[in-house]
N, C-alpha and C positions, 0 to 999 in steps of 0.2 A: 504494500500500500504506500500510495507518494504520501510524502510528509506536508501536513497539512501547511501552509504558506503564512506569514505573518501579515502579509497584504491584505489591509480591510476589502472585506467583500462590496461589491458596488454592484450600480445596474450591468445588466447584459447589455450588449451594445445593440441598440435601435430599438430599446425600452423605456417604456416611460412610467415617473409613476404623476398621479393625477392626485395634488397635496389640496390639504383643508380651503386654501383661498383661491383657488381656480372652479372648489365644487359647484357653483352660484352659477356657474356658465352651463355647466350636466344637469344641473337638477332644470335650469328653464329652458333646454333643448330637449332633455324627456319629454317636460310636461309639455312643450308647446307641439313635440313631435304627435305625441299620444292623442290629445284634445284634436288635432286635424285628421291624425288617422281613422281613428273612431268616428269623428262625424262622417267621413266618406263610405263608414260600413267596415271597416277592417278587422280582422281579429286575430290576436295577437297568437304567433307561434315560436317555440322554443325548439331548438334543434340540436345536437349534442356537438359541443366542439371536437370533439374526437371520433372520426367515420373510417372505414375504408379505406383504405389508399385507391383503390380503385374507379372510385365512386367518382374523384377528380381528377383520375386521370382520363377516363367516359367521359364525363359529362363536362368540366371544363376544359378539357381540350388536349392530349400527350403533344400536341405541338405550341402551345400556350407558354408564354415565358413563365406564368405562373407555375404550369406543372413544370415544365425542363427545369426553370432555376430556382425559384420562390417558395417550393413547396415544403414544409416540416414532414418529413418522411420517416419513419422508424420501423423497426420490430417492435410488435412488445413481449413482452415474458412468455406469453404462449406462442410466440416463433407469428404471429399472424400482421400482417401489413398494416400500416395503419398510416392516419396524414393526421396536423391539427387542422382547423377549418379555416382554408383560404377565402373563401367567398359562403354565401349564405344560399346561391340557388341550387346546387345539384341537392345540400342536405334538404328544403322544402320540398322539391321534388321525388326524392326518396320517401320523405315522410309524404307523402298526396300517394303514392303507388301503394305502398305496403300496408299502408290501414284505409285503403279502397275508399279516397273520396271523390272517385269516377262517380259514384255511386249517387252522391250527394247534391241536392239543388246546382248548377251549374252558372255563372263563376266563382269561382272560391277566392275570397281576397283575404290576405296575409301580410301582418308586419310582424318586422323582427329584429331585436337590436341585441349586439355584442362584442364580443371582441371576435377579430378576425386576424388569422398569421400569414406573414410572408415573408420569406427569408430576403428581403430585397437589400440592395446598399443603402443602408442609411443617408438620407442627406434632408433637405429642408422640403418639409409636406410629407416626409413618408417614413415610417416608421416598422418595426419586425411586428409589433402588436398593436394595433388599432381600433377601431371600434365604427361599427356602421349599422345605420340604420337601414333597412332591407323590406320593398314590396312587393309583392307577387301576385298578379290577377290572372288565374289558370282556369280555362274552361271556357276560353270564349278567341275568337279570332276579328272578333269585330274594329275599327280601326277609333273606335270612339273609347274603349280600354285604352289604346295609346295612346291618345290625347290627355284623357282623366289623370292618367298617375305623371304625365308631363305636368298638369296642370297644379296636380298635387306637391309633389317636387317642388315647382317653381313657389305654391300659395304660403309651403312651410316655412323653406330658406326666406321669401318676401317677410314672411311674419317675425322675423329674426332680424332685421334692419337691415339687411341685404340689398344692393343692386343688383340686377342679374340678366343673363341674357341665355337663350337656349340655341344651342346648334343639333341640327337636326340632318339625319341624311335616312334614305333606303337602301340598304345593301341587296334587296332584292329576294327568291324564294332560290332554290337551290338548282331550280331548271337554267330562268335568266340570270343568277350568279355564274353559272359554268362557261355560258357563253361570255361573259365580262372576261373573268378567269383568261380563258385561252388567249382572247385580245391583248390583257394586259402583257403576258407573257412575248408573245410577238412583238409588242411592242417595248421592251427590256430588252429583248434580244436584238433589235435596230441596233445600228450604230453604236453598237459597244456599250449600251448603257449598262449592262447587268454587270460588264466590270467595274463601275463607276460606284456599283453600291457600297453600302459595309459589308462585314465579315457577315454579320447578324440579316441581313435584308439577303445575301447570297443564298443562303440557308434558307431562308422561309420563301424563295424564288420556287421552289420545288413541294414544298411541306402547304404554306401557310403565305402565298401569293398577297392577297389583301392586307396583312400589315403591314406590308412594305408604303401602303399609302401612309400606314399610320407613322413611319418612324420619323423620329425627330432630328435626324443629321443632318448636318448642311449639305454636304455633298448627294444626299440620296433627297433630298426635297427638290434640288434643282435638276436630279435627273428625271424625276417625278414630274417636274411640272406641268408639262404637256402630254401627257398619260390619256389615256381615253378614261371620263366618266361613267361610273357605274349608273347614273340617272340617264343616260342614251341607251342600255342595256335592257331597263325593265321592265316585262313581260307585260300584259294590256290588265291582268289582276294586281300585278303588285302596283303599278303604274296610280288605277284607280284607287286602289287602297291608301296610298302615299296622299292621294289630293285628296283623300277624305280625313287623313289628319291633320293636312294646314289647313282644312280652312272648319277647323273645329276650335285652331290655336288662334286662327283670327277671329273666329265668331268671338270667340272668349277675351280677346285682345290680347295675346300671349306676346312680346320681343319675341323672333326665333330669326335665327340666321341659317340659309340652306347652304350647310357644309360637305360638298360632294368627298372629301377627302378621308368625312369621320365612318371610320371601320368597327373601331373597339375592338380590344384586344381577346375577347373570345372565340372561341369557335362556335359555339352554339349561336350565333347572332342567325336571326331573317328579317329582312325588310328592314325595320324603324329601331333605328340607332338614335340615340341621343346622347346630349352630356349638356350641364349646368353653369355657366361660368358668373363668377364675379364680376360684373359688366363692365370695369377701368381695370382690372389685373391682364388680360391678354398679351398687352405690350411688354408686360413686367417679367412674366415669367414661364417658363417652359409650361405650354398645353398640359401635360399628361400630369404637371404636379399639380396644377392651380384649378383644374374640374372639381367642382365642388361635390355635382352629383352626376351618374350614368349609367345609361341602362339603355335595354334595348326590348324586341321579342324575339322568343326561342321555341319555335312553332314545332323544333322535330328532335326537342331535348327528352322529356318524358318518354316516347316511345324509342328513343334510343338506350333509356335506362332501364328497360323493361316496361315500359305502361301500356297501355294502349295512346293510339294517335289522339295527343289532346294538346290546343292551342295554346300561347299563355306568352306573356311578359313581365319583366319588373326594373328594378333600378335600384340602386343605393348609395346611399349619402355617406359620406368620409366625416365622421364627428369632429375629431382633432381638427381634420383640415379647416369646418365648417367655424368652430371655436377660436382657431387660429384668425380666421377674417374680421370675425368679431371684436378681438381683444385690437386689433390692427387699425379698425376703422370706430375707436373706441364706443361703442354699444351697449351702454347699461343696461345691467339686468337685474329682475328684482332678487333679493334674496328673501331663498322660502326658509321658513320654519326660524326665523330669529325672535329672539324674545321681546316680549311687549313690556317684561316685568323681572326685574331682578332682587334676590331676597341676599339682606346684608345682616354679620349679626356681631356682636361684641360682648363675650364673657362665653363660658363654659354652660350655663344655664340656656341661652340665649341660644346657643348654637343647636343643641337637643332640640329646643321648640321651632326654633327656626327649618330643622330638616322636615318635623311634620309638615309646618307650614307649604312648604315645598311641595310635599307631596298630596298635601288638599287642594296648590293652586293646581296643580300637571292634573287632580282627577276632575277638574271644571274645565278643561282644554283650555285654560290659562297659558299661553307659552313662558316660559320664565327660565332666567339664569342664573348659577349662581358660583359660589367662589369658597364654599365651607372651607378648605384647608387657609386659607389667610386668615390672619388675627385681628392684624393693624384693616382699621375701616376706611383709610386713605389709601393701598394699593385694591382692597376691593370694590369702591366708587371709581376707582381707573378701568375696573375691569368690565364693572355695570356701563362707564362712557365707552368703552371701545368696542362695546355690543351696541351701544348705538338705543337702549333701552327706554321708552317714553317715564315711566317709574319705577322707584327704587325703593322697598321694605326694608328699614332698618328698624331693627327689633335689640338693646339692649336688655341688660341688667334691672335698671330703672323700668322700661317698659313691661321686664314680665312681673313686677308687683302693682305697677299700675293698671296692668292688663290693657296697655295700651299699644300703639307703634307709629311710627315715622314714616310717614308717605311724601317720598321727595319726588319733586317735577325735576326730570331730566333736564329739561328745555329752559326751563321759568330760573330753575335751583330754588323754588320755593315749599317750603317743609309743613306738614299738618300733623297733628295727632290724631290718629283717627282711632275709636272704638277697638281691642283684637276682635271682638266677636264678629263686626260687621267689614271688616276686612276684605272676605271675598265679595259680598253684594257692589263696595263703596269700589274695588277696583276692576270688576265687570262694568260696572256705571262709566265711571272714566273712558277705558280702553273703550267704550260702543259710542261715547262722545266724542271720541278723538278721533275714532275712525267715520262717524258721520260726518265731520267737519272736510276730514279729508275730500270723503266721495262727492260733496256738496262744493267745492274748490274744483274738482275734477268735473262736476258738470257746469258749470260756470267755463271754464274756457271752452266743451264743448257746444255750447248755446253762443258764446263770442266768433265762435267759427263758423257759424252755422248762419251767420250775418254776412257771412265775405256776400259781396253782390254779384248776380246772376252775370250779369255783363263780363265781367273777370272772368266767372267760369268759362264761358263762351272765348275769351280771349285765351285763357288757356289751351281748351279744346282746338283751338287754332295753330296755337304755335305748335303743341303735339304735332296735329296735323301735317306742318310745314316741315316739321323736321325728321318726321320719317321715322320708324318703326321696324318696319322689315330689311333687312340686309343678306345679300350672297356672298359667301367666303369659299372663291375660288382658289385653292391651291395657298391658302394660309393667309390671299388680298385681300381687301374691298373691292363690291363691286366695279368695276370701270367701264360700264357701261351694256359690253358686249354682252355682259354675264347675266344681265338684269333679260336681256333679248332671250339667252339663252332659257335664263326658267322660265320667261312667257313660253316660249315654244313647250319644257315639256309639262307646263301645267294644263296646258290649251287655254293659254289667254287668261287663265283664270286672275280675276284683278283682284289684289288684297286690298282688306278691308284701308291700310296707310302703305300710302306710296312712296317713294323716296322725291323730294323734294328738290330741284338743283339752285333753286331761285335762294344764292343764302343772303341775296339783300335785302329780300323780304322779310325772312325770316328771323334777321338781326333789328329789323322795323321793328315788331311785333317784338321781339325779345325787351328790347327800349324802351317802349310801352308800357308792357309788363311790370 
């Protein structure tokens, strides 16, 4: 046995741990996750971080950099193959086969959140342990499921003080994929390009063709550039299916930008590709780190794992990442479960009755703090201020023969003697007055907003208008014109609901005004 080392143990590398003043960010990306998901119908599933090896190397992909390089692979102690969980879809899809919910009203919607592994290189946005939020609507092929959980996606991260923009492509059904396919390859074998690639885009030339759009070198994007589009490829079903989810994203007023270039790195992908971005980070930083959220459909995943043929898509959110943008674009958020009410005590007597006290406010859902191991009552009113606490119970020596206590306003720093018996009545009383004053302040400026005049609105609506909405991102540009031609043709014309605008003298008018 190697001799144990005197080096203090520390994190693993590309591990994080998630400390007391960060939790404020988890607990209100839970709760706001949960409160949207449930509205939409979803019901929560748990899946086992530890499956098969197999399972991922099937159903996400043996040519996936996730399975080649990312994947936690082991024996365990009974000799049998095993992975941690890289992603959240093959385990829901496992569990929908094996406890028959073919069976069951049809679609089935699913969320799910935890930690997910990847042995990736560490660096900024990405981490070996992570945590993601995961949905899944299986049992339906309709093109209004892709829209919903884009739409969902996009409603969550907005609710979080988010900018955001969605890129969207069809990678097409497996028929009009193959003829893409063959194209692309002819056209990599022109003119030397396929020796122009990486090492990494060599390799998937043969394996795994379509990330070659996705890679992010310099050298392989400008050999890419003028590549034939998977959108000139798409069979006359996927075709109509693709314009029956933009103009579900416009009915709704969705940003989305048609990205013919996004693939996504799985192999289970059909048709409708998406991913979420922070609508000013683009320029900043590498694609693949800065997506917030991404997902696609995976029409012929299930019956690959054994199911029967059943349709289905989902997507998933990067928490840390999502946290990350937050703390960046600094984004307050409330903190739950802090105290309203801190109990202070001085002498050995005091402290005995003070623990009850404690424990009769906590059985009134009273939130409360407190600091029993301090003596001195000046480091435990530091400790009641840096909870941030509206009053403070201090309960001495003198008070327990008066049977009385000290009720200090946090705010005011003004002290009462109040009654001990009426204690809990007198600080329920307070705490429901302080918090209707609150909510009464809180409707007051929304009644002052609710005055802006119609006119403004209308001006606003205008300037929207003027400044455009939909965007094409051809080969990682803006549109430049040609490109805008380009998806009229393969929409047939179809006009979005906001057009891009070229007039920006007007629209600088109108800005002025504003």
């Amino acid at each position: 046995m190697s001799r144990i080392s005197g080096k203090s143990i520390q994190l693993l590398k590309g591990f994080k741990d998630i400390l007391p003043e960060h939790q404020k960010y988890w607990n209100f990306l839970i709760s706001q996750a949960e409160k949207i998901f449930l509205n939409y119908g979803f019901e929560k599933i748990d899946v086992p971080v530890l499956e098969e090896s197999r399972l991922y190397i099937k159903g996400t992909g043996k040519h996936t950099d996730i399975v080649q390089k990312e994947l936690y692979e082991f024996d365990d102690k009974n000799g049998e193959r095993v992975a941690l969980r890289p992603e959240f879809t093959p385990g829901i899809c496992r569990a929908y086969i094996e406890h028959g919910m073919l069976n069951k009203q049809q679609p089935l919607k699913f969320y799910a959140f935890g930690p997910v592994f990847r042995h990736d290189n560490p660096q900024a946005g990405r981490l070996r342990q992570f945590h993601q939020f995961d949905l899944e609507v299986i049992g339906t092929d309709s093109p209004v499921a892709d829209a919903q959980l884009i739409i969902i996606a996009y409603r969550f991260l907005e609710s979080l003080g988010l900018t955001l923009v969605v890129h969207i492509n069809s990678i097409g059904c497996s028929s009009c994929r193959a003829e893409y396919i063959s194209c692309l390859r002819q056209y990599l074998m022109g003119a030397q390009r396929k020796k122009r690639l990486c090492e990494n885009c060599r390799e998937r030339y043969s394996k795994n063709p379509l990330r070659i759009l996705d890679c992010k070198e310099e050298e392989c994007q400008k050999t890419i550039y003028s590549a034939p589009q998977i959108v000139d490829f798409l069979c006359d079903e996927c075709k109509k299916h693709f314009m029956a989810v933009l103009e579900q994203l416009d009915d709704i007023e969705i940003p989305y930008i048609l990205d013919v270039r996004l693939v996504r790195g799985l192999d289970y992908y059909t048709r409708t590709t998406f991913e979420i971005y922070f609508k000013d980070q683009l320029a900043e930083e590498n694609r693949t780190q800065s997506a917030l959220a991404g997902g696609g459909r995976y029409d012929g995943l299930i019956e690959l794992l054994g199911g029967r043929p059943t349709s289905a898509i989902g997507f998933a959110i990067g928490a840390e990442r999502v946290i990350s943008r937050m703390r960046d674009n600094n984004i307050n958020v409330p903190e739950y479960n802090k105290p309203d009410v801190f109990v202070a005590q001085l002498g050995l007597e005091a402290r005995k009755e003070s623990f009850k006290l404690y424990e009769r406010l906590l059985a009134e859902n009273i939130k409360v703090g407190e600091s029993f191991s301090q003596d001195g009552l000046k480091k435990q009113l530091e400790k009641a201020d840096s909870l941030n606490v509206k009053f403070t119970l201090i309960l001495g020596q003198r008070e327990i023969i008066d049977k009385t206590i000290i009720l200090r306003d946090m705010n005011s720093g003004i002290q009462e003697i109040i009654n001990y018996d009426n204690i809990i009545n007198e600080i329920k009383k307070r705490i429901k007055t302080l918090n209707s004053s609150i909510k009464s302040y809180m409707l007051a400026d929304i009644k002052r907003d609710e005055k802006f005049e119609e006119k403004d609105v209308d001006l606003v609506k205008k300037v929207e208008k003027n400044i455009g909405r939909k965007e094409v991102l051809i080969n990682g540009n803006r549109d430049n014109g040609e490109d805008t031609k380009k998806k009229e043709q393969f929409i047939g014309n179809r006009q979005p609901k906001y057009k891009l605008n070229s007039d920006d003298e007007e629209n600088e008018k109108i800005i002025n005004k504003f």
